[in-house]
C-alpha positions as YAML, in Angstrom:
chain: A
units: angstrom
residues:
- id: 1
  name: UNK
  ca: [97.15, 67.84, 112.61]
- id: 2
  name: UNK
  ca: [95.79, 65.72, 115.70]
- id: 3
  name: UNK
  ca: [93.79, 63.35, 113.76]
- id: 4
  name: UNK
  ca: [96.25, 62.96, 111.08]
- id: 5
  name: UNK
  ca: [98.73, 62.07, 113.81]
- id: 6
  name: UNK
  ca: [96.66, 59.94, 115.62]
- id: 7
  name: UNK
  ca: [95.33, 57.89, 111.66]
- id: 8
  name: UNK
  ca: [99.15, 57.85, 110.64]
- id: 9
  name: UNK
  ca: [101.66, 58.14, 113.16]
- id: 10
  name: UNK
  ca: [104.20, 57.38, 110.63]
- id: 11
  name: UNK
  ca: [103.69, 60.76, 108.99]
- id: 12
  name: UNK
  ca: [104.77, 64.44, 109.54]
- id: 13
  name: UNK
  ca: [101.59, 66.91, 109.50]
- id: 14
  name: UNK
  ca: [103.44, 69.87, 110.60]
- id: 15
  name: UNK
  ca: [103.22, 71.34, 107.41]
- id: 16
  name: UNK
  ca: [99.54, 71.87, 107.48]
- id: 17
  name: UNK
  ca: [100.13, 74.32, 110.21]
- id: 18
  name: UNK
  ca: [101.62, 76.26, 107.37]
- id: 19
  name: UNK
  ca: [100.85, 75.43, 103.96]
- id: 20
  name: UNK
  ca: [97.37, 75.01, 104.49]
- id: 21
  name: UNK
  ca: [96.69, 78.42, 106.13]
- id: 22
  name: UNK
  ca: [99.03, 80.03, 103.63]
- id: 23
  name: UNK
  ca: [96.34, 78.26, 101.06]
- id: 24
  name: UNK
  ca: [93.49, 79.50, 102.94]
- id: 25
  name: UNK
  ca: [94.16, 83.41, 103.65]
- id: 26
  name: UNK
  ca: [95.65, 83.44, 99.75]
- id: 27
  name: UNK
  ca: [91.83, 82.39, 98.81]
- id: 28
  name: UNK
  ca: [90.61, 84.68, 101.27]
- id: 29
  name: UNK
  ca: [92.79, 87.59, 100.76]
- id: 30
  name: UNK
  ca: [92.17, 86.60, 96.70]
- id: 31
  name: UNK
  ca: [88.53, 87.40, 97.29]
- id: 32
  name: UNK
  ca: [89.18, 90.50, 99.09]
- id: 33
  name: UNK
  ca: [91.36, 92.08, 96.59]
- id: 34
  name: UNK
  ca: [89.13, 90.89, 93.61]
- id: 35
  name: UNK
  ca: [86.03, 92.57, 95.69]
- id: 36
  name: UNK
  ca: [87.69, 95.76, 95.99]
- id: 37
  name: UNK
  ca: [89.31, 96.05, 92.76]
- id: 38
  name: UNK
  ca: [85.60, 95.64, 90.83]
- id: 39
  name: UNK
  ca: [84.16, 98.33, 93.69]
- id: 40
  name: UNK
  ca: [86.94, 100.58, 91.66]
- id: 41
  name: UNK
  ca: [86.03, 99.48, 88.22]
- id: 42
  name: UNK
  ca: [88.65, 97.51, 87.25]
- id: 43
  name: UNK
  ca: [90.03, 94.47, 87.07]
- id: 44
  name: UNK
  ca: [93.03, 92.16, 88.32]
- id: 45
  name: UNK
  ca: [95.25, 91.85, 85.32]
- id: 46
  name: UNK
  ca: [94.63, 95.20, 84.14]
- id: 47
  name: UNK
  ca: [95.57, 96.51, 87.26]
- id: 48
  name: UNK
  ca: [99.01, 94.71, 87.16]
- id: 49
  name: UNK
  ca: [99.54, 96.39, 83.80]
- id: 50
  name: UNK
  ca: [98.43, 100.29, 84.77]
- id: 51
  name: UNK
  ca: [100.78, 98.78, 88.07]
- id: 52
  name: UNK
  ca: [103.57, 97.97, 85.90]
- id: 53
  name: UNK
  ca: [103.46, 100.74, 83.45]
- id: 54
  name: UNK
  ca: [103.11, 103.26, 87.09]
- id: 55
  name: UNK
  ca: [105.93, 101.81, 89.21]
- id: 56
  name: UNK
  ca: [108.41, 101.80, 86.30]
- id: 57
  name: UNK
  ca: [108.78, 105.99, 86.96]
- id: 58
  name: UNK
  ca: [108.21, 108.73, 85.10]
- id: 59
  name: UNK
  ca: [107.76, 109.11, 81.86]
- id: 60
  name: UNK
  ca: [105.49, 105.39, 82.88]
- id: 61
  name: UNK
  ca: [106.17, 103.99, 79.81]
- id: 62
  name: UNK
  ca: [107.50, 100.65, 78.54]
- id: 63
  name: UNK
  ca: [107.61, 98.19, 75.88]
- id: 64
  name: UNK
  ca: [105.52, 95.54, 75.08]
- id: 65
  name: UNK
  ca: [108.20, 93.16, 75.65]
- id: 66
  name: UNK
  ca: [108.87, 94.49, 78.79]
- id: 67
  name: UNK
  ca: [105.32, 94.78, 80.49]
- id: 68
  name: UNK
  ca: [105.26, 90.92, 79.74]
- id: 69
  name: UNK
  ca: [108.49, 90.19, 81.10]
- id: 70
  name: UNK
  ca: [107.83, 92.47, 84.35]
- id: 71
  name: UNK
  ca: [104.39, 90.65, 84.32]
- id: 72
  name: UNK
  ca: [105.33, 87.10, 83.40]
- id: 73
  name: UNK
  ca: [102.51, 87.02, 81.03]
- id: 74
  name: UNK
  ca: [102.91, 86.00, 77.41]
- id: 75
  name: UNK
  ca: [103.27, 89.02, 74.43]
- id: 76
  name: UNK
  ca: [99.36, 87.61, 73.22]
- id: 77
  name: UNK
  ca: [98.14, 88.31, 76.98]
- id: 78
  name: UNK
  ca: [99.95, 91.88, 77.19]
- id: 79
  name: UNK
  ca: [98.21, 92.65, 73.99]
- id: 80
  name: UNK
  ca: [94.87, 91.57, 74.59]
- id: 81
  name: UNK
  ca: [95.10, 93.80, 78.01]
- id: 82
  name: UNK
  ca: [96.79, 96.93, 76.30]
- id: 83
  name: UNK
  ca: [93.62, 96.63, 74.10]
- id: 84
  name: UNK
  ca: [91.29, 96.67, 76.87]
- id: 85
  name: UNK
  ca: [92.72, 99.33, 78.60]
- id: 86
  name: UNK
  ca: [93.30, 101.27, 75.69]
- id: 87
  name: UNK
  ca: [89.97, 101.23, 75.08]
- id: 88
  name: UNK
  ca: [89.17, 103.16, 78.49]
- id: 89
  name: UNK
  ca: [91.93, 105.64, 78.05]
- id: 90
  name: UNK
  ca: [94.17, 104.29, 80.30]
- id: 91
  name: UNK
  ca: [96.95, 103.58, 78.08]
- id: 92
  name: UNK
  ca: [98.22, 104.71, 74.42]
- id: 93
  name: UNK
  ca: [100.46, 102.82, 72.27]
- id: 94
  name: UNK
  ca: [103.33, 104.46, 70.24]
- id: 95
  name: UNK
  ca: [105.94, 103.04, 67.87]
- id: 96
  name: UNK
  ca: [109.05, 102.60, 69.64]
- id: 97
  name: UNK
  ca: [112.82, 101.99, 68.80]
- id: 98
  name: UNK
  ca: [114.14, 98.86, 66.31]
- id: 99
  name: UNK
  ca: [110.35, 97.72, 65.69]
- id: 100
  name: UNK
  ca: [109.14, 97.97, 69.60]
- id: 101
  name: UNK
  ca: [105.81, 99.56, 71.05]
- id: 102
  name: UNK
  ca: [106.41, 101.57, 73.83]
- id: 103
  name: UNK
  ca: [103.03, 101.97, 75.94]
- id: 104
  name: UNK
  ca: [102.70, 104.84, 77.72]
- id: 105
  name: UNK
  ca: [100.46, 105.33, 80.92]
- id: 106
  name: UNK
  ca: [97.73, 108.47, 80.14]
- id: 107
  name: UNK
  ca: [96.87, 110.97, 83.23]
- id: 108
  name: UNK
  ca: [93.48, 109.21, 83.25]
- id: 109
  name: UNK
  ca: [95.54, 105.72, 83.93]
- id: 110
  name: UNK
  ca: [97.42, 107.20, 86.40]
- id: 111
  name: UNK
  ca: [94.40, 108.21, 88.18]
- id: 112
  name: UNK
  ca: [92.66, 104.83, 88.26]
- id: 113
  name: UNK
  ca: [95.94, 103.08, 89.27]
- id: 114
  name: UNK
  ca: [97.11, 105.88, 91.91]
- id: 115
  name: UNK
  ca: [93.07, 105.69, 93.26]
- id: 116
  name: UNK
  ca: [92.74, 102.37, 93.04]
- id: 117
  name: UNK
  ca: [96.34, 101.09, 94.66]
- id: 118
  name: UNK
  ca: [95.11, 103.20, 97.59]
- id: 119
  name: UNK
  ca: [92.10, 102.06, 98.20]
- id: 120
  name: UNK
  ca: [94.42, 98.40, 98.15]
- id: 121
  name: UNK
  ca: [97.08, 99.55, 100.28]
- id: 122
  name: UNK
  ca: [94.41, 101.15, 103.27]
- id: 123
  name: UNK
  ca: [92.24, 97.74, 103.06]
- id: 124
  name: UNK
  ca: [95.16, 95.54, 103.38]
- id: 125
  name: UNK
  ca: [96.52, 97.27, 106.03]
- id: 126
  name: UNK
  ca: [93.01, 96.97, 107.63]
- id: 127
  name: UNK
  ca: [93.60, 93.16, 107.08]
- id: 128
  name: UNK
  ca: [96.46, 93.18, 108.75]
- id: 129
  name: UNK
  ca: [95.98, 95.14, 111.92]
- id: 130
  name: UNK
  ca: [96.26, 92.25, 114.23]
- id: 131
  name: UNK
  ca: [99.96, 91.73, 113.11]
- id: 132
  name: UNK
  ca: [102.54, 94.87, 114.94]
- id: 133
  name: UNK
  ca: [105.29, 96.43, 112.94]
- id: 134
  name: UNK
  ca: [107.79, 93.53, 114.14]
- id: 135
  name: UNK
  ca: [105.10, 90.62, 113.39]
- id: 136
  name: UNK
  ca: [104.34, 92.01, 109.81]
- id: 137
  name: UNK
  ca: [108.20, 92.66, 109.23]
- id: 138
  name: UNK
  ca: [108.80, 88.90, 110.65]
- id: 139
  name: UNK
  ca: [106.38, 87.35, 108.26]
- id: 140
  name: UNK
  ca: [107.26, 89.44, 105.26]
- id: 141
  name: UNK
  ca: [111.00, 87.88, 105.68]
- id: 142
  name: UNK
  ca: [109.39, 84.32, 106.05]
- id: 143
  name: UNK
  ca: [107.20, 84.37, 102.95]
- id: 144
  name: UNK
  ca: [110.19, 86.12, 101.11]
- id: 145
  name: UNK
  ca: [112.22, 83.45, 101.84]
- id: 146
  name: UNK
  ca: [109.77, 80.56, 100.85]
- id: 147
  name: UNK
  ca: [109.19, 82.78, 97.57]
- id: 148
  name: UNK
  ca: [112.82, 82.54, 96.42]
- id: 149
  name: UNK
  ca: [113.25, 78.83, 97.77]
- id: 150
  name: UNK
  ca: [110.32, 77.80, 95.53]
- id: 151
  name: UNK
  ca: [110.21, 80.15, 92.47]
- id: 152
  name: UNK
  ca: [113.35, 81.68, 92.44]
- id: 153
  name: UNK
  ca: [111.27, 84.95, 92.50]
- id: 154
  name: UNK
  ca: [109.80, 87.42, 94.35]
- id: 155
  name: UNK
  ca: [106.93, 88.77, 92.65]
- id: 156
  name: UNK
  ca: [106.54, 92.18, 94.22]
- id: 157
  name: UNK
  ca: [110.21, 93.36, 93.24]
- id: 158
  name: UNK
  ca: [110.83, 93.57, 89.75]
- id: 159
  name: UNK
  ca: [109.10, 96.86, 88.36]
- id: 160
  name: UNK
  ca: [111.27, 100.12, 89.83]
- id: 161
  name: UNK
  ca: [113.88, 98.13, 91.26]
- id: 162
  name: UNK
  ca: [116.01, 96.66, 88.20]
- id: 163
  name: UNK
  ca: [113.42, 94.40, 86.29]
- id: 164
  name: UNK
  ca: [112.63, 90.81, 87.13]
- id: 165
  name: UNK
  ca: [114.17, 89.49, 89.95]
- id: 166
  name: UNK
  ca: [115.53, 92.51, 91.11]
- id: 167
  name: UNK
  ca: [115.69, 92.76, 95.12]
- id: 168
  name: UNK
  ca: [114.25, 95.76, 96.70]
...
């Protein structure tokens, strides 16, 4: 921010304070969660489905249309991941009501998502030991705000809480 002050005075770098390091610990937090999740065998999008299907509550089941709505993904990139993980047992597929297919989460996908979100959970929490309680809670407001300021969304509450865009 020095140098850019000092090269153009006429300009506000405050925002690199910010923006930047928001940039730099997603990439390195991006890494970290891509690491872990192949350690457990799986991988990032179809752990936001066996998420999706697991949050939603018992009986964890949903329609196609929903999982892509909940995951903002297109009905061609729902399928292409039901196929994948039906292929490892982690999901079946069953005709639903007025022409839907209601995907159910199998005990085997339940134990790869409840194992695996974990295993996230504890290493994030590692990642964020030098924050305190009132630090994390503080910066968990702040992103929340610049979530709905600049996508009109808050990823992590839709599934459990009411559907997209839900608060928690």
């Amino acid at each position: 921010m020095a140098a850019w002050s000092r090269e153009r005075p006429d300009l506000d770098p405050s925002s690199i304070a910010i923006v930047t390091r928001i940039w730099h610990l997603a990439h390195t937090f991006g890494i970290e969660r891509r690491q872990l999740l192949s350690r457990q065998g799986i991988d990032p999008a179809l752990m936001d489905l066996l998420g999706t299907l697991r949050r939603s509550g018992a009986p964890y089941a949903l329609t196609t249309r929903q999982l892509a709505e909940y995951d903002g993904v297109t009905p061609a990139a729902i399928s292409q991941r039901l196929t994948r993980a039906e292929r490892q047992g982690w999901v079946s597929r069953e005709p639903g009501e007025d022409r839907s297919v209601l995907v159910r989460l199998t005990e085997s996908g339940r134990r790869i998502v409840d194992d695996t979100a974990g295993a996230i959970f504890a290493h994030e929490d590692r990642l964020l030991a030098v924050l305190d309680e009132s630090e994390r809670d503080a910066l968990a407001g702040l992103l929340h705000t610049l979530c709905l300021a600049h996508t009109g969304d808050v990823p992590v509450d839709h599934v459990g809480s009411g559907g997209p865009g839900a608060e928690a």
